[in-house]
MARLUM-416027 format. One line per field, with one value per residue: residue number from 1; residue in three letters; y, x, z of N, C-alpha, C in turn. Coordinates in pm, whole numbers, plus 50000, padded with zeros to 5 digits. Example, Ala and Ser with C-alpha at 12.3 -4.5 7.8 and 13.67 -1.06 7.14 Angstrom:
BEGIN
nr <- [1 | 2]
rest <- [ala | ser]
npy <- [49431 | 49775]
npx <- [51319 | 51285]
npz <- [50780 | 50708]
capy <- [49550 | 49894]
capx <- [51230 | 51367]
capz <- [50780 | 50714]
cpy <- [49670 | 50003]
cpx <- [51320 | 51290]
cpz <- [50780 | 50787]
//
This chain:
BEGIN
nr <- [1 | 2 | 3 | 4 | 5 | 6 | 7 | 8 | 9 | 10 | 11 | 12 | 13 | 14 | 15 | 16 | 17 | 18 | 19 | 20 | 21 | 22 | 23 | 24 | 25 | 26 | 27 | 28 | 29 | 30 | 31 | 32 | 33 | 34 | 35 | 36 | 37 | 38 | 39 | 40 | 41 | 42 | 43 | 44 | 45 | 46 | 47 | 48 | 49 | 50 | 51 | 52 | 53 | 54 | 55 | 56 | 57 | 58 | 59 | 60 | 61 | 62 | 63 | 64 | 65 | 66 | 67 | 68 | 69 | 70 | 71 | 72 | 73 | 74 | 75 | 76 | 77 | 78 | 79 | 80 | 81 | 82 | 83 | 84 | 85 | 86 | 87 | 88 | 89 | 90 | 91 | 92 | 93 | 94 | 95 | 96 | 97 | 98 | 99 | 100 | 101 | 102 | 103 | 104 | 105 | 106 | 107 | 108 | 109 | 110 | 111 | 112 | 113 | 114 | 115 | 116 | 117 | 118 | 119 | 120 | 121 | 122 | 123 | 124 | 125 | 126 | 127 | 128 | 129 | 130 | 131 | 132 | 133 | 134 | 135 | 136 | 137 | 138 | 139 | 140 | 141 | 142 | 143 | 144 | 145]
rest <- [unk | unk | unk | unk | unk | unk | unk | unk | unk | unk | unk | unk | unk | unk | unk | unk | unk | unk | unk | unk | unk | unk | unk | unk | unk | unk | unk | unk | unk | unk | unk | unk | unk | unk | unk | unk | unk | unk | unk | unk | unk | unk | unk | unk | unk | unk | unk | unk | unk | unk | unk | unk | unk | unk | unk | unk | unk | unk | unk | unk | unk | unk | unk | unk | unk | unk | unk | unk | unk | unk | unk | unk | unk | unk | unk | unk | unk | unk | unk | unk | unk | unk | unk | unk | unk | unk | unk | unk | unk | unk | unk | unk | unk | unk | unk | unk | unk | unk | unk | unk | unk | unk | unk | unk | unk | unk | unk | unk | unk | unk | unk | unk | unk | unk | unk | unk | unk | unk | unk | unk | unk | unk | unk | unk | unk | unk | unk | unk | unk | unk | unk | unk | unk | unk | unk | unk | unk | unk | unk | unk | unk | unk | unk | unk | unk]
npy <- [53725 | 53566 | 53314 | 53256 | 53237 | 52991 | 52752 | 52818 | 52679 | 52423 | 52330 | 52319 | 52117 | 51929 | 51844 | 51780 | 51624 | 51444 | 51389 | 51296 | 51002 | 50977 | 50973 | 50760 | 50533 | 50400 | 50245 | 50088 | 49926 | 49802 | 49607 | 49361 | 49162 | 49160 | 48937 | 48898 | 48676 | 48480 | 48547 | 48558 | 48776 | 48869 | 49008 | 49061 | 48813 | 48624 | 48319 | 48008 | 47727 | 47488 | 47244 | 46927 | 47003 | 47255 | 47536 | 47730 | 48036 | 48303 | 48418 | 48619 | 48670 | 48584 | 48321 | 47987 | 47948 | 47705 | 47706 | 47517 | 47372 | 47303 | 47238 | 47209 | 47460 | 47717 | 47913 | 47885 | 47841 | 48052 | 48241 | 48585 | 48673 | 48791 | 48757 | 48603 | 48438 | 48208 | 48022 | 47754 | 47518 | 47479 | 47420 | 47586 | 47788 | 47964 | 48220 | 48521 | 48565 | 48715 | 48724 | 48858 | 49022 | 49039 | 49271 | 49353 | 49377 | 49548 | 49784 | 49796 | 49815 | 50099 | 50214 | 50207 | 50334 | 50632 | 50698 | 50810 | 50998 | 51203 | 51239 | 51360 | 51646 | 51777 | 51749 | 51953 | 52144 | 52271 | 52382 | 52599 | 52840 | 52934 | 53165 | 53387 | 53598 | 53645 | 53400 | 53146 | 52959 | 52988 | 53052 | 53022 | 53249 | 53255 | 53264 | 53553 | 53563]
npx <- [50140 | 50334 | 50196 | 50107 | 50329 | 50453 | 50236 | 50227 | 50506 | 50530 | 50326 | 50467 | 50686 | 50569 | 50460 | 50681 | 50761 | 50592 | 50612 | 50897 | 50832 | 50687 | 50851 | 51017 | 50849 | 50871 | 51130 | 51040 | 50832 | 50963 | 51111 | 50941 | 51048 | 51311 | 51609 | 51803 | 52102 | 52127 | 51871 | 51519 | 51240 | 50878 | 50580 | 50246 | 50174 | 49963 | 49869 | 49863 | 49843 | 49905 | 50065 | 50237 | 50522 | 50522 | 50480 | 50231 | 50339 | 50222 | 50446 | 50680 | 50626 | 50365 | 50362 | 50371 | 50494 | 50660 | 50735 | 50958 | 50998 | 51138 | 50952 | 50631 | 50390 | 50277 | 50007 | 49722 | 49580 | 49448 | 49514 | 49691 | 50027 | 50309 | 50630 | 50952 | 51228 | 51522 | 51750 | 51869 | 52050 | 51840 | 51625 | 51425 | 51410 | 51167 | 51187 | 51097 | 50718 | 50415 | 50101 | 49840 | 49492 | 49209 | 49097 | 48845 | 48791 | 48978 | 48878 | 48612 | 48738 | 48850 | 48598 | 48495 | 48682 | 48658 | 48381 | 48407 | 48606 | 48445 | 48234 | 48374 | 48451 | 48240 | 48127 | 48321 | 48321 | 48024 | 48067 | 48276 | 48411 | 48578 | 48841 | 48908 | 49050 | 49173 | 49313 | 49230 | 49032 | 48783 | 48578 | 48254 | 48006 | 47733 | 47349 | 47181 | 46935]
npz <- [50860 | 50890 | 50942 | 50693 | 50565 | 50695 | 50595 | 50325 | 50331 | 50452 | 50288 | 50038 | 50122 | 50159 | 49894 | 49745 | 49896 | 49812 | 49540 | 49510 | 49585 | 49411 | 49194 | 49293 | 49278 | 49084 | 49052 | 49291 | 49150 | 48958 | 49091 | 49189 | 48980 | 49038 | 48970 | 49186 | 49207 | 49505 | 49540 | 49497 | 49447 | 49486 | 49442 | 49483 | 49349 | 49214 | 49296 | 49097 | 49146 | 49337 | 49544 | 49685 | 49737 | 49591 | 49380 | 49172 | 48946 | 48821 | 48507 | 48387 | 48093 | 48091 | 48095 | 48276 | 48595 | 48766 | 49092 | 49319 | 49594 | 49911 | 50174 | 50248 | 50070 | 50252 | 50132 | 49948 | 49671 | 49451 | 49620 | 49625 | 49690 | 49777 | 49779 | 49878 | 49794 | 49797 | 49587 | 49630 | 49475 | 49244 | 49387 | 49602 | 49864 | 50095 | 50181 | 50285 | 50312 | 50233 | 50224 | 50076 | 50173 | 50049 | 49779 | 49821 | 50091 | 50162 | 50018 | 50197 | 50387 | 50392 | 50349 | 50546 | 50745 | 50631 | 50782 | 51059 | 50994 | 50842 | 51048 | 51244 | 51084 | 51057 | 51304 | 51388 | 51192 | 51277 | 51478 | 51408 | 51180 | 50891 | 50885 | 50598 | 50571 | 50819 | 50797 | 50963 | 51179 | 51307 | 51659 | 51616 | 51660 | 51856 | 51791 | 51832 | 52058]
capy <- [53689 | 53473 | 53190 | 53240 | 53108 | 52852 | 52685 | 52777 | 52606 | 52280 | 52269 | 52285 | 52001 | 51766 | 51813 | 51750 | 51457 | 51359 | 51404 | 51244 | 50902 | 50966 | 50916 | 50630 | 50460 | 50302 | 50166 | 49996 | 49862 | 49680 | 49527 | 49206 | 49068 | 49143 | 48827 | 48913 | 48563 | 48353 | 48565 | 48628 | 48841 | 48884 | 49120 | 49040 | 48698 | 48488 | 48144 | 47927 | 47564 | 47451 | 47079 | 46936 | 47098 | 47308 | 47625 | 47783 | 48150 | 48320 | 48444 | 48735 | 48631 | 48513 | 48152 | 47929 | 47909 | 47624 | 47710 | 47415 | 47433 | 47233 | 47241 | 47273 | 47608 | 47783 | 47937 | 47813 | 47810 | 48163 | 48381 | 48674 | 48656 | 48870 | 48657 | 48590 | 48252 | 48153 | 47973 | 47639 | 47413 | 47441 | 47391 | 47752 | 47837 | 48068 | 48307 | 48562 | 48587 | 48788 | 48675 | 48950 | 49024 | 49028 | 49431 | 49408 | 49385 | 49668 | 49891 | 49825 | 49867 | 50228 | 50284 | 50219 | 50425 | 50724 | 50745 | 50867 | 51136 | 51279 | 51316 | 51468 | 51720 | 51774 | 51865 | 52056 | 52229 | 52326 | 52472 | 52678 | 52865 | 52997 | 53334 | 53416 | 53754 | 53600 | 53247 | 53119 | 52883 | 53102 | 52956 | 53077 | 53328 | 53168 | 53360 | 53597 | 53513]
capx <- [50219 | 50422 | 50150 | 50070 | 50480 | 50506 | 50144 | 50328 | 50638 | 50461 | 50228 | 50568 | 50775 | 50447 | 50464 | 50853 | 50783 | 50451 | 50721 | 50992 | 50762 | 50609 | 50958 | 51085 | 50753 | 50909 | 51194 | 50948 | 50732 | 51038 | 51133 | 50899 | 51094 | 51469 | 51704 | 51978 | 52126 | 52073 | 51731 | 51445 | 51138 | 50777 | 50482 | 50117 | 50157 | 49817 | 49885 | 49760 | 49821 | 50002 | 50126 | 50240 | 50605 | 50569 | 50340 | 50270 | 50287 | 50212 | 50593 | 50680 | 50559 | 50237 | 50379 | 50354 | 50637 | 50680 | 50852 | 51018 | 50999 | 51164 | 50849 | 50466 | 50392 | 50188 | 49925 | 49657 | 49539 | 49432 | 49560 | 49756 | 50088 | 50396 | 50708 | 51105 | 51280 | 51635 | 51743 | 51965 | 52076 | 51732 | 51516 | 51379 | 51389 | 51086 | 51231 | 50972 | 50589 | 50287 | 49930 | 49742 | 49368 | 49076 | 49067 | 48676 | 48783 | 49015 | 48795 | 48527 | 48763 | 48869 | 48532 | 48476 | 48763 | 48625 | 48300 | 48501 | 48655 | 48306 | 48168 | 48454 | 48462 | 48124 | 48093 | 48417 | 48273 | 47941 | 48115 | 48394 | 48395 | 48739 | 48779 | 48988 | 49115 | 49321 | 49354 | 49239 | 48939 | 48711 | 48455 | 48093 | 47904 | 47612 | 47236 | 47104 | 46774]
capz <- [50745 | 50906 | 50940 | 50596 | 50479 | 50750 | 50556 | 50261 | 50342 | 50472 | 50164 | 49972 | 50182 | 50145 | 49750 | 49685 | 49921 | 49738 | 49390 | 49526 | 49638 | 49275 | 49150 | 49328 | 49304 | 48915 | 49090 | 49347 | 49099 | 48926 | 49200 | 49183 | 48902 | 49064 | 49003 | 49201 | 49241 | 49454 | 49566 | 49371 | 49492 | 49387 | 49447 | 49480 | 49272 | 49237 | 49333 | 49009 | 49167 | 49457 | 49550 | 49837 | 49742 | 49500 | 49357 | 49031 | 48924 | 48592 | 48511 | 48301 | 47946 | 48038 | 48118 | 48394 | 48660 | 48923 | 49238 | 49369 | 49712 | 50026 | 50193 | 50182 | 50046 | 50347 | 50105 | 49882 | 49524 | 49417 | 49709 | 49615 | 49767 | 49787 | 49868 | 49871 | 49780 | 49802 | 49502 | 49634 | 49354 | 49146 | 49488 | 49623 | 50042 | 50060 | 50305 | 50356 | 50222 | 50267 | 50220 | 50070 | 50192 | 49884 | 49729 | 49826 | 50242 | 50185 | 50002 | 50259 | 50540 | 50319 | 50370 | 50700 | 50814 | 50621 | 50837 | 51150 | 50930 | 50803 | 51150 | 51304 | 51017 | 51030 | 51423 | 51380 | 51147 | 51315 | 51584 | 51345 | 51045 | 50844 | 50833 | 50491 | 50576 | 50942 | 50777 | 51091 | 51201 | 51449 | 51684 | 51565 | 51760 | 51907 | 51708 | 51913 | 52103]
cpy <- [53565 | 53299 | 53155 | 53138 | 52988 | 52753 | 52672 | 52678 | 52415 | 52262 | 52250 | 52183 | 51885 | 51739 | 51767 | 51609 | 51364 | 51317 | 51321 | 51073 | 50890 | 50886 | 50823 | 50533 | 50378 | 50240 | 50050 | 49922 | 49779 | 49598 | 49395 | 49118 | 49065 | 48999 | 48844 | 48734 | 48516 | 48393 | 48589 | 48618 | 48859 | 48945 | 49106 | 48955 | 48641 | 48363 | 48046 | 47808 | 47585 | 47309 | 47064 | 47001 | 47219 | 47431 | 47691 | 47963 | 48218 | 48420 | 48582 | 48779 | 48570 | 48336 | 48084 | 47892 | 47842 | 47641 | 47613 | 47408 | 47293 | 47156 | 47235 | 47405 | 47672 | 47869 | 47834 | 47868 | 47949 | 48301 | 48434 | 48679 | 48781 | 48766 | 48689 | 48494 | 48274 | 48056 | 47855 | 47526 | 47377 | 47399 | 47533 | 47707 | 47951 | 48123 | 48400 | 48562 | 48628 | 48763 | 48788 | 48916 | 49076 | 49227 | 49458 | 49421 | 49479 | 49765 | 49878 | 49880 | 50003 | 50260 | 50373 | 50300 | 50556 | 50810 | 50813 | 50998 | 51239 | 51300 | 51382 | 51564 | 51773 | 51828 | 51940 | 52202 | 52310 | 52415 | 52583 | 52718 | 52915 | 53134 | 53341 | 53570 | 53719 | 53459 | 53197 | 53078 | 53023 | 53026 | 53063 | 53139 | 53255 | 53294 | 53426 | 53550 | 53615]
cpx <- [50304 | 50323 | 50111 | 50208 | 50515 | 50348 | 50202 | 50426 | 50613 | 50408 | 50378 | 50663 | 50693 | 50455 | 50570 | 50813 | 50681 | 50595 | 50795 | 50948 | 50715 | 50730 | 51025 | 51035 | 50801 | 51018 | 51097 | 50900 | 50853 | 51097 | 51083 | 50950 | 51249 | 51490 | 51812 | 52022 | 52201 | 51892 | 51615 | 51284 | 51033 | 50702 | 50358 | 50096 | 50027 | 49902 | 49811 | 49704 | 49906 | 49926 | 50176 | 50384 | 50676 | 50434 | 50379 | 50249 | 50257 | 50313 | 50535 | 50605 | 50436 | 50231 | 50364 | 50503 | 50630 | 50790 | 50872 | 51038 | 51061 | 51062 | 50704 | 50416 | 50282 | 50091 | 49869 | 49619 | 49438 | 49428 | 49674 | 49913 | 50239 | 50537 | 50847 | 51174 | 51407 | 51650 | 51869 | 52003 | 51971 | 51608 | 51497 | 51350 | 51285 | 51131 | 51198 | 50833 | 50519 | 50172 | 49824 | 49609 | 49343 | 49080 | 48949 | 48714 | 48868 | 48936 | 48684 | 48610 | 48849 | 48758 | 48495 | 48554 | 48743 | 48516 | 48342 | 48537 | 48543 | 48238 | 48278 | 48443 | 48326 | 48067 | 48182 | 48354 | 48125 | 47937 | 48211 | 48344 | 48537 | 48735 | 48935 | 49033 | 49220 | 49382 | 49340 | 49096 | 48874 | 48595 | 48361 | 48067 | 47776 | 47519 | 47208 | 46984 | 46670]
cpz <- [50772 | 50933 | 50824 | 50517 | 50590 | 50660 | 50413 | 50211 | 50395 | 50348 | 50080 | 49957 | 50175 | 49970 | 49711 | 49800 | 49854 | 49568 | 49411 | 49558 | 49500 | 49172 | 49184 | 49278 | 49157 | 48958 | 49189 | 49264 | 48989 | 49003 | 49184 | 49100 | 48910 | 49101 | 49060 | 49304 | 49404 | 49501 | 49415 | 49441 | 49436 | 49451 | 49391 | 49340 | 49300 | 49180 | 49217 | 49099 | 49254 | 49474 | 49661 | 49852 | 49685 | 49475 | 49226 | 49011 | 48773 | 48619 | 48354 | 48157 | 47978 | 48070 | 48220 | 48457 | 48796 | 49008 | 49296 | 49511 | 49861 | 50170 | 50162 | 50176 | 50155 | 50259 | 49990 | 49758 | 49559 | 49546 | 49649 | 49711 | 49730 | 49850 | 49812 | 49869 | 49755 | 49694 | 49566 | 49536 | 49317 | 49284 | 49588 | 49818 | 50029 | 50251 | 50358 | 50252 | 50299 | 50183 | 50190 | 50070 | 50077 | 49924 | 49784 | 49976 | 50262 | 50188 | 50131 | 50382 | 50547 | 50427 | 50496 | 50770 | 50813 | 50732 | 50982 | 51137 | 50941 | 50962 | 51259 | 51234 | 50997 | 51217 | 51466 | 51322 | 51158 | 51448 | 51537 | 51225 | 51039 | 50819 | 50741 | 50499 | 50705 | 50883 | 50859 | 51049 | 51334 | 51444 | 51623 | 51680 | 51762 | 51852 | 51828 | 51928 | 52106]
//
């Protein structure tokens, strides 16, 4: 009984934290458009155009917005980017950014991670079966000969 409420009590502490991550997750996702002056943050922007000091993003409405920049913008024309700029008298400090990799080299490298899973679970499970009356994994009896 007692391994039955500690599985319980885990499956319970994983859901209120799955809930509680469910509920934050709308503050996260406004985040990319916080102005708190003099920063201002963004979240997996595509890069229209970039110049030798400047880059464009598509802004809230649909419009085009040039970042003004002190520098040469370290990415290129349609990478995905994630970044943080300093606003100095109308000329932007880009103070951190991230370079997101293409959705298709994730998903494959999803995939790829899965196959690992499936054959561990797979010669786990040809050595074990569950027995639903202890709740417990038990090795297999080898067939008689």
């Amino acid at each position: 009984m007692a391994r039955l409420s500690h599985i319980s009590a885990s499956i319970a502490i994983l859901a209120l934290m799955m809930g509680y991550a469910s509920i934050k997750s709308q503050v996260i996702r406004m985040k990319p458009y916080e102005n708190t002056d003099p920063y201002m943050s963004f979240n997996s922007k595509k890069i229209l155009e970039t110049g030798p000091d400047y880059f464009i993003i598509e802004w809230k409405d649909k419009s085009r917005k040039t970042i003004q920049l002190n520098i040469r913008p370290p990415f290129q024309k349609n990478d995905v980017v994630g970044f943080k700029v300093l606003n100095i008298k109308g000329c932007y400090e880009l103070t951190e950014y991230h370079i997101w990799e293409s959705r298709e080299a994730w998903y494959v490298k999803a995939f790829l991670s899965g196959i690992p899973l499936f054959v561990v679970l797979f010669l786990f499970f040809r050595d074990f079966r569950f027995n639903f009356r202890r709740f417990i994994f038990e090795k297999k009896r080898p067939p008689h000969a």
